[in-house]
DOPAMAR-24604 format. One line per 4 residues: number of its first residue (from 1); for each residue y, z, x of N, C-alpha, C. Coordinates in steps of 0.2 Angstrom, whole numbers. Layout:
<recs>
NUM) Y Z X Y Z X Y Z X ~ ...
</recs>
This chain:
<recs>
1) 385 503 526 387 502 518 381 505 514 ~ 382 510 509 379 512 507 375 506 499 ~ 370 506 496 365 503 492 367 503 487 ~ 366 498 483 369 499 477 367 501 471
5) 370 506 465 366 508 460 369 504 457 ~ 366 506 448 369 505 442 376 509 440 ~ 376 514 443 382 519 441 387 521 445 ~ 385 518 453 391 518 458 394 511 455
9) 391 506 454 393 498 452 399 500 448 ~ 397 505 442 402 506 436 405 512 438 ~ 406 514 441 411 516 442 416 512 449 ~ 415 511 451 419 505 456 422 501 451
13) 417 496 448 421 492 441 426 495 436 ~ 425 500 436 428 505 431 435 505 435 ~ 436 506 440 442 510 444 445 503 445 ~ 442 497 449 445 491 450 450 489 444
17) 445 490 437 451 489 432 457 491 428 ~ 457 499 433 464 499 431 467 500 436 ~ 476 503 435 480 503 437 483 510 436 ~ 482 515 435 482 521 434 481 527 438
21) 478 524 443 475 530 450 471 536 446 ~ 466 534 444 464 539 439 458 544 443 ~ 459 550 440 455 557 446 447 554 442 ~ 444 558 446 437 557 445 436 560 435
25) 438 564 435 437 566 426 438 561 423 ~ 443 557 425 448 552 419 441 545 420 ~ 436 544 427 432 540 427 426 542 422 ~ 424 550 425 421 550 422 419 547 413
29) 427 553 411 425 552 402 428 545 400 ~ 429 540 405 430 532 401 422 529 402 ~ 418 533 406 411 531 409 407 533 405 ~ 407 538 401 402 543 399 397 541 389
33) 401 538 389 402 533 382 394 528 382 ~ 397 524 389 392 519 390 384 521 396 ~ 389 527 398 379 529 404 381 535 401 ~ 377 537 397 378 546 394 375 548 398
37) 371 547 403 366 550 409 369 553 416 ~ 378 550 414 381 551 421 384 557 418 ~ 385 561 425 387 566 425 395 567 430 ~ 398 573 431 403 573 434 403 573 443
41) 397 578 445 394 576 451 391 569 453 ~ 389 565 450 388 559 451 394 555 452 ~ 397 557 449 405 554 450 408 553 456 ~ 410 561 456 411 563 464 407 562 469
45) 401 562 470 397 559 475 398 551 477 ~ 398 549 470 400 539 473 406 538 472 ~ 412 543 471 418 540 474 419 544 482 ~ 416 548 486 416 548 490 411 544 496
49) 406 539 493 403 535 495 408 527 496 ~ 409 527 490 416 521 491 421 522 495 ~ 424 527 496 428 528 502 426 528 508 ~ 419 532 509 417 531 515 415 524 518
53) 412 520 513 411 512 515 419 509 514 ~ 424 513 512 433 507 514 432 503 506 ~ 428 506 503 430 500 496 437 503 492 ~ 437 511 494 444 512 489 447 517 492
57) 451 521 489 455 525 494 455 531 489 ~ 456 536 493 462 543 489 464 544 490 ~ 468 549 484 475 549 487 475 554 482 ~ 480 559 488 480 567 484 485 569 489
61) 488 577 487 491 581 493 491 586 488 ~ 486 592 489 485 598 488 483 599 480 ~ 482 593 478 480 593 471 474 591 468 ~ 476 587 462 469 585 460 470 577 464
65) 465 575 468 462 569 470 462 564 466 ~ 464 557 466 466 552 461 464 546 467 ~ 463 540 463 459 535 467 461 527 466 ~ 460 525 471 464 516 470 459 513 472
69) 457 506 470 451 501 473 457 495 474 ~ 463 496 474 467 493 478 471 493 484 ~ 466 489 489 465 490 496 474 486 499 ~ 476 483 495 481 479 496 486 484 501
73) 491 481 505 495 485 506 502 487 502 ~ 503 495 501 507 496 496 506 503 497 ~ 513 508 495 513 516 496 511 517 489 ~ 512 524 486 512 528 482 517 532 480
77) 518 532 475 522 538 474 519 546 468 ~ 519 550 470 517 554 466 523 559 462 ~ 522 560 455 528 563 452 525 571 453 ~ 529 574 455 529 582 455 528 585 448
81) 531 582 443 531 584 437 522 583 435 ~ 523 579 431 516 576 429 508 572 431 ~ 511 573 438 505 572 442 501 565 442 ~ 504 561 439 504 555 440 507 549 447
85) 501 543 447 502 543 454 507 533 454 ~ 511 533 456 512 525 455 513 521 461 ~ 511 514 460 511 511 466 521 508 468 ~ 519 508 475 527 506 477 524 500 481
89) 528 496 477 523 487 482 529 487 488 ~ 530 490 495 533 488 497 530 488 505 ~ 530 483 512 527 485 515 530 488 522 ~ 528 492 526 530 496 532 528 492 539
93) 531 486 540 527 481 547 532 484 552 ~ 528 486 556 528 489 563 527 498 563 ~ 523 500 559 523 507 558 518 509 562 ~ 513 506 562 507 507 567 510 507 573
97) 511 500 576 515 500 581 518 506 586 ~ 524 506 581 528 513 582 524 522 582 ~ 521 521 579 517 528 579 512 526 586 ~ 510 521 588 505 522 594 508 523 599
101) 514 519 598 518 521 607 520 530 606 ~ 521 535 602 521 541 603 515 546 603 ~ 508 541 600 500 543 601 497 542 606 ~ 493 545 609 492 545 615 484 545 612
105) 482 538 609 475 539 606 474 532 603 ~ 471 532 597 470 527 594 470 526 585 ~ 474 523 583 477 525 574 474 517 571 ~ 467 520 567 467 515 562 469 514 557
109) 473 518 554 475 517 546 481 522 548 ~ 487 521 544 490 525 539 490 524 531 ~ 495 530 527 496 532 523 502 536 522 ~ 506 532 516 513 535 515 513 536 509
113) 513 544 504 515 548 501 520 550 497 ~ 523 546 495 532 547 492 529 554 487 ~ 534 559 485 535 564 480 542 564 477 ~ 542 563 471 549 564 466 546 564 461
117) 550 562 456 549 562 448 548 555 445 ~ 546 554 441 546 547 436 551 547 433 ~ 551 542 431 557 539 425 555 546 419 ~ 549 545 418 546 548 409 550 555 411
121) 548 559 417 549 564 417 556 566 420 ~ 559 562 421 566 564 423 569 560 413 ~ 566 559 409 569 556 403 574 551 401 ~ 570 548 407 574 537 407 566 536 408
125) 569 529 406 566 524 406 568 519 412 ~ 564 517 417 567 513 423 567 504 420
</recs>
């Protein structure tokens, strides 16, 4: 586990408090107010540190990377439209399970992915 700053803290803090899965710029500029000293590469370096110590996750497919410090079990949905990312609280028991007896190895995590559209951008409201 990596050491603690001032500005890795506030941004973990930052990201804990929302709900939004928000990419590194959206941390950034809600950060930048109060550490004017922090930069964008500072960003990205201690959200790659967080990850690397398991405190939070990414979550992307071929785009801009978006990030959850909710470790809970639960999938994702990403809208192809707007690029927003939403949680889907549902859980998958016995998925590891199943995927070990076809792997001939060892699986410590997955990750499920959903793609479709949102309510906003399909033009309902759920």
């Amino acid at each position: 586990m990596t050491k603690h700053s001032r500005q890795r803290d506030a941004i973990y803090n930052n990201l804990c408090l929302r709900k939004d899965h928000p990419t590194a710029e959206d941390i950034y500029f809600s950060l930048k107010p109060v550490l004017p000293a922090l930069s964008l590469a500072t960003v990205y370096r201690n959200l790659a540190m967080l990850e690397e110590d398991g405190r939070i996750i990414r979550i992307g497919s071929g785009g801009t990377a978006r990030y959850d410090a909710d470790l809970s079990e639960h999938q994702h949905l990403l809208c192809e439209k707007c690029g927003k990312v939403f949680d889907i609280m549902i859980t998958l028991s016995g998925i590891n399970e199943k995927a070990a007896e076809v792997f001939d190895g060892r699986i410590n995590s997955y990750s499920v992915l959903y793609k479709g559209f949102c309510s906003g951008c399909l033009g309902r409201k759920k």
